[in-house]
C-alpha positions in Angstrom: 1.8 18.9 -33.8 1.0 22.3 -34.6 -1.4 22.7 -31.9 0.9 21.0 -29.4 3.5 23.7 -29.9 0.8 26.6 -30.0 -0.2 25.1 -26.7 3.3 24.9 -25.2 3.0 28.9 -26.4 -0.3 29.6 -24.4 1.0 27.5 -21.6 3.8 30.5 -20.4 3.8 32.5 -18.5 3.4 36.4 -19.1 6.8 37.4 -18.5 7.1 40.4 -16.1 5.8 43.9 -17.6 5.1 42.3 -20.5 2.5 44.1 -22.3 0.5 43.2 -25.6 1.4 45.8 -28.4 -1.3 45.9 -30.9 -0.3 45.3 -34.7 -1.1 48.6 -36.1 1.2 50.0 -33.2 5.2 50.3 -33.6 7.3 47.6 -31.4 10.1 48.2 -29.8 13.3 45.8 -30.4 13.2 44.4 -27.0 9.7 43.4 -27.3 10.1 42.2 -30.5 13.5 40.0 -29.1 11.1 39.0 -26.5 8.7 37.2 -29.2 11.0 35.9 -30.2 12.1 34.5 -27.0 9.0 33.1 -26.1 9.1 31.5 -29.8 12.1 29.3 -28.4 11.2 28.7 -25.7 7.8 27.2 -27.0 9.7 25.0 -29.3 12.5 24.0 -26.8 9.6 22.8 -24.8 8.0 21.1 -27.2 10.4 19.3 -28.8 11.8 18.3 -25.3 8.6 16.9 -25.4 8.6 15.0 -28.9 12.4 13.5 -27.9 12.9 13.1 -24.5 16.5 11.0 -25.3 17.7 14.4 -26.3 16.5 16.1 -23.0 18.2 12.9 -20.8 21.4 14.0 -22.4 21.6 17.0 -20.6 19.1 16.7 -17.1 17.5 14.2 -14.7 14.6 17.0 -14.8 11.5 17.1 -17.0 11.2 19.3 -20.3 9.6 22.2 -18.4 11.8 22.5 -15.9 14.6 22.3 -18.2 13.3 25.0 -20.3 12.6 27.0 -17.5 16.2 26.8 -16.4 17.9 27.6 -19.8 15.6 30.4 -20.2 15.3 31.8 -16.7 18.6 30.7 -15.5 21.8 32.1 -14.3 23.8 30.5 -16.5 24.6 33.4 -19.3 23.9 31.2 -22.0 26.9 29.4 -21.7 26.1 25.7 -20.9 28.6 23.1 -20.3 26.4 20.5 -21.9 26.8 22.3 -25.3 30.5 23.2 -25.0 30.0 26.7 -23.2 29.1 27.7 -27.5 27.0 30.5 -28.4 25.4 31.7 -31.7 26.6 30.3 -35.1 28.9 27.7 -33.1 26.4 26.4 -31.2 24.0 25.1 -34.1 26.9 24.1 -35.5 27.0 21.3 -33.5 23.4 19.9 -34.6 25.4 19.1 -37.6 28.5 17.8 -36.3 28.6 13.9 -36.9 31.2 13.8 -33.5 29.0 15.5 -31.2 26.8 13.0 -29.3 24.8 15.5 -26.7 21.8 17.6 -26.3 20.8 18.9 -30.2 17.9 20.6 -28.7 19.6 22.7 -26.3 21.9 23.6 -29.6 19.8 24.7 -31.8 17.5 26.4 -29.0 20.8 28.4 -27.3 22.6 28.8 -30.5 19.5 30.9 -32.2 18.3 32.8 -29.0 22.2 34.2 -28.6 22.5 34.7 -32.2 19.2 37.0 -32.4 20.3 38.7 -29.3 23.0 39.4 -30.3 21.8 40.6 -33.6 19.4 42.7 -31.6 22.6 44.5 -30.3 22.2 43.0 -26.6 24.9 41.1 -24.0 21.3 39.0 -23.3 17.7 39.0 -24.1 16.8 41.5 -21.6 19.0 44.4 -22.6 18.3 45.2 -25.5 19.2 48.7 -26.8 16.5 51.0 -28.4 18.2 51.9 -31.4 19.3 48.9 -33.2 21.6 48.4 -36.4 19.4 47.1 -39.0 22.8 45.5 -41.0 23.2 43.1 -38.3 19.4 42.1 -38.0 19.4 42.0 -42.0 22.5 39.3 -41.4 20.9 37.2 -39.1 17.2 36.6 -41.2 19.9 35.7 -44.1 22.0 33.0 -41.7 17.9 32.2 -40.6 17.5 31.1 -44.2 20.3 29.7 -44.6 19.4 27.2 -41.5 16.3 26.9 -42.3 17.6 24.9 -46.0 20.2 23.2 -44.2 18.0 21.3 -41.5 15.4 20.6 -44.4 18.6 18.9 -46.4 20.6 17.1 -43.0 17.3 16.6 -41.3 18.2 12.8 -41.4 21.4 13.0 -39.8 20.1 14.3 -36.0 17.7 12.2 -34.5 15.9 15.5 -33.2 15.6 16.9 -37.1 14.3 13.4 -38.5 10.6 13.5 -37.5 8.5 15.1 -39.8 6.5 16.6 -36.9 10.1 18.4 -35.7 11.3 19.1 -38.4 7.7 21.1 -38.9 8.1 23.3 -36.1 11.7 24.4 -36.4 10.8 25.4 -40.2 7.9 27.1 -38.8 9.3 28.9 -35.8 12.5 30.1 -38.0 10.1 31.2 -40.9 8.0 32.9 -37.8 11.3 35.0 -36.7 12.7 35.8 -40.1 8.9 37.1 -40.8 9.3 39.0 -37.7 13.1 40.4 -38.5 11.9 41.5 -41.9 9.0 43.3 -40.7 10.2 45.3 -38.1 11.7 47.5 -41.0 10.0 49.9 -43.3 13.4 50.5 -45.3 12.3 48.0 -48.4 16.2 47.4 -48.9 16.2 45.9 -45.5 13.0 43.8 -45.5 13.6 42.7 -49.1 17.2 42.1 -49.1 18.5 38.8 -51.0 20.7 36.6 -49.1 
């Protein structure tokens, strides 16, 4: 499964004036955000993949195209299928025993506008150079915090149940908390306890 998502990774596209930063070199917050865009996106795609029941609850169209849309989309991150929610309210309703639609779309729209946001931005795209480190340092905690509550309601969504999903959520949350945390040299900041 590992690969499959890796592949889903290698299989986008280079987003416009996107350019490859090398490790020893500083990033910037809005290529950083874009990482972790393109982290999302991989796992929207492939877990479209893994549940397609999940994917029919939103679209006719196949997981690409789907992912495509919510990422490239004019739809300001506000989707009917998921309420019109945003951020912490959007996961929310992966938990929510009532709500019967798209989990994937959820999670996936729910993180990407919480980190955005975080970053400082109205959307992925503009993000502002100098960034708050507070509200970054919040969002790796609420990260965490996810992260233990899929792992403990994992057999409540059908999308969480699968050990293979299940695998690649952890992962891509452990990827962008890894990420958040080392953008800062501040210790306090990339050390703090939630």
């Amino acid at each position: 499964m590992l690969s499959l998502m890796a592949g889903a990774a290698q299989a986008q596209p280079k987003k416009k004036n996107q350019v490859a930063v090398p490790a020893s070199q500083a990033q910037t917050a809005k290529q950083v955000m874009s990482q972790h865009t393109d982290d999302l996106r991989a796992l929207m795609l492939t877990l479209y993949e893994l549940h397609p029941e999940e994917l029919a609850k939103s679209t006719q169209v196949g997981a690409r195209e789907m992912t495509e849309w919510v990422f490239d989309g004019k739809a300001s991150w506000k989707f009917d299928a998921i309420r019109r929610t945003q951020q912490s309210e959007a996961i929310a309703l992966i938990f929510d025993p009532d709500y019967t639609g798209d989990h994937i779309l959820a999670l996936v729209v729910g993180l990407e506008t919480l980190l955005f946001h975080a970053y400082g931005g109205k959307n992925e795209y503009e993000i502002p150079v100098s960034v708050d480190d507070k509200p970054l340092a919040q969002v790796a905690c609420e990260l965490e915090s996810l992260q233990k509550a899929v792992q403990t309601n994992a057999k409540q969504v059908t999308a969480l149940s699968q050990p293979a999903s299940l695998q690649l959520i952890q992962q891509a949350l452990q990827t962008i908390i890894q990420r958040i945390r080392g953008q800062f040299s501040d210790q306090k900041v990339a050390h703090i306890s939630c």
